[in-house]
C-alpha positions in Angstrom: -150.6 99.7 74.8 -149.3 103.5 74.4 -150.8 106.2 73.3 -149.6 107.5 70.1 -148.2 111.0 71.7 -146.2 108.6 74.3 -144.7 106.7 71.5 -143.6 110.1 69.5 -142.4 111.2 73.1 -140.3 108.4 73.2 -139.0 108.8 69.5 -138.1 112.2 70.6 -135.8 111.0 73.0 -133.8 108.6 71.1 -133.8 111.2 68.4 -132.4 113.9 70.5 -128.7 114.8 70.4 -127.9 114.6 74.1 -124.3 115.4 72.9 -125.7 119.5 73.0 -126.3 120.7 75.6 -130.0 121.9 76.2 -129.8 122.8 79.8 -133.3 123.7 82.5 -133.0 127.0 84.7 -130.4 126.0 87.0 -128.6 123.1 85.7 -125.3 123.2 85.5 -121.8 122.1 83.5 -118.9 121.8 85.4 -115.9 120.3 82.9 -112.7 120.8 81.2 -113.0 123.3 77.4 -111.3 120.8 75.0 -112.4 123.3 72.2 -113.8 126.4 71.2 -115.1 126.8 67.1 -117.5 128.1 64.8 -119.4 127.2 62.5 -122.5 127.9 60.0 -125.7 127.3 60.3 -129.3 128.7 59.5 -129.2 131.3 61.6 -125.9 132.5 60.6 -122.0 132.2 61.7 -121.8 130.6 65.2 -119.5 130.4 68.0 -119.5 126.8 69.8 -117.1 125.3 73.1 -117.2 121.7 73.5 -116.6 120.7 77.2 -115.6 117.0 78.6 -118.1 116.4 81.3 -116.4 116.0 84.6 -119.0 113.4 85.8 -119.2 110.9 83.1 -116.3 112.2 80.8 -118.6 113.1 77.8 -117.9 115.7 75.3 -120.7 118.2 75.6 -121.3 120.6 73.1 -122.5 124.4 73.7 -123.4 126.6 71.6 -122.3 130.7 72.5 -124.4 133.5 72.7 -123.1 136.8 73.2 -123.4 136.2 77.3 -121.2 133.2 77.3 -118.7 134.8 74.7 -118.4 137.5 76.8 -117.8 135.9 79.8 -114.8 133.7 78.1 -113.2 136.8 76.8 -113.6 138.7 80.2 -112.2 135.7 82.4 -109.3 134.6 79.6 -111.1 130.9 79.7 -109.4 128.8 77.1 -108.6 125.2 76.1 -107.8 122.9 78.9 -109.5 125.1 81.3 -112.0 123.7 84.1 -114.6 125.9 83.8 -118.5 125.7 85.1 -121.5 127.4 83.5 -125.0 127.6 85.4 -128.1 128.0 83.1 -130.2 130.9 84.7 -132.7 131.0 82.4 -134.4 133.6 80.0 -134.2 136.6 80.9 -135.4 140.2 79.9 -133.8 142.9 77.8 -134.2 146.0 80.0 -136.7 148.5 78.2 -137.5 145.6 75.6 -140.1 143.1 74.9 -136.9 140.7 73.6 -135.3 138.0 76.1 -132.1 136.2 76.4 -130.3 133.2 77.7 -128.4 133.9 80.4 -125.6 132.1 82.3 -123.2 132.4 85.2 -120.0 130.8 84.1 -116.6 130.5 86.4 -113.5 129.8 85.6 -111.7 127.3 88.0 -108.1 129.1 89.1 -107.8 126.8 92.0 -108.2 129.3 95.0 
């Protein structure tokens, strides 16, 4: 028999969208932008790419913070690109107590 917190655990997963990305330090996305859009939500307008998944094919969604918006704009990434982002985790603000996500993203140009 399980225990009431493995049960809730297991809930959770079949809950979870696993069509958003929610990556760990160091996992990466490597996949083709099919999109780039924004939308609303509770914390206010926000920017969002959705990626097809180079090793299963499955449209991922990510939602943009400033990092990964600026790192779009900078390397002219747009639809139909093959692009990879690497999660590198939270990071801090220099002369802050505030942190961010950060990512490495590159944009595949086929060199």
């Amino acid at each position: 028999m399980s225990t009431f917190s493995e049960r809730l655990n297991a809930k959770a997963k079949s809950v979870k969208n696993d069509s958003v990305w929610h990556p760990e330090e160091g996992e990466q996305l490597i996949g083709k932008i099919m999109k780039f859009g924004e939308t609303v939500t509770a914390s206010g307008d926000t920017k969002y790419v959705e990626i097809t998944r180079e090793d299963d094919g499955k449209i991922i969604t990510v939602w943009c913070n400033k990092v990964l918006v600026n790192a779009f704009t900078k390397q002219a990434i747009s639809e139909g690109d093959r692009i990879g982002i690497e999660y590198l985790g939270r990071e801090q603000i220099k002369d802050s107590d505030k942190t961010f996500h950060n990512y490495a993203v590159l944009k595949d140009t086929g060199e």
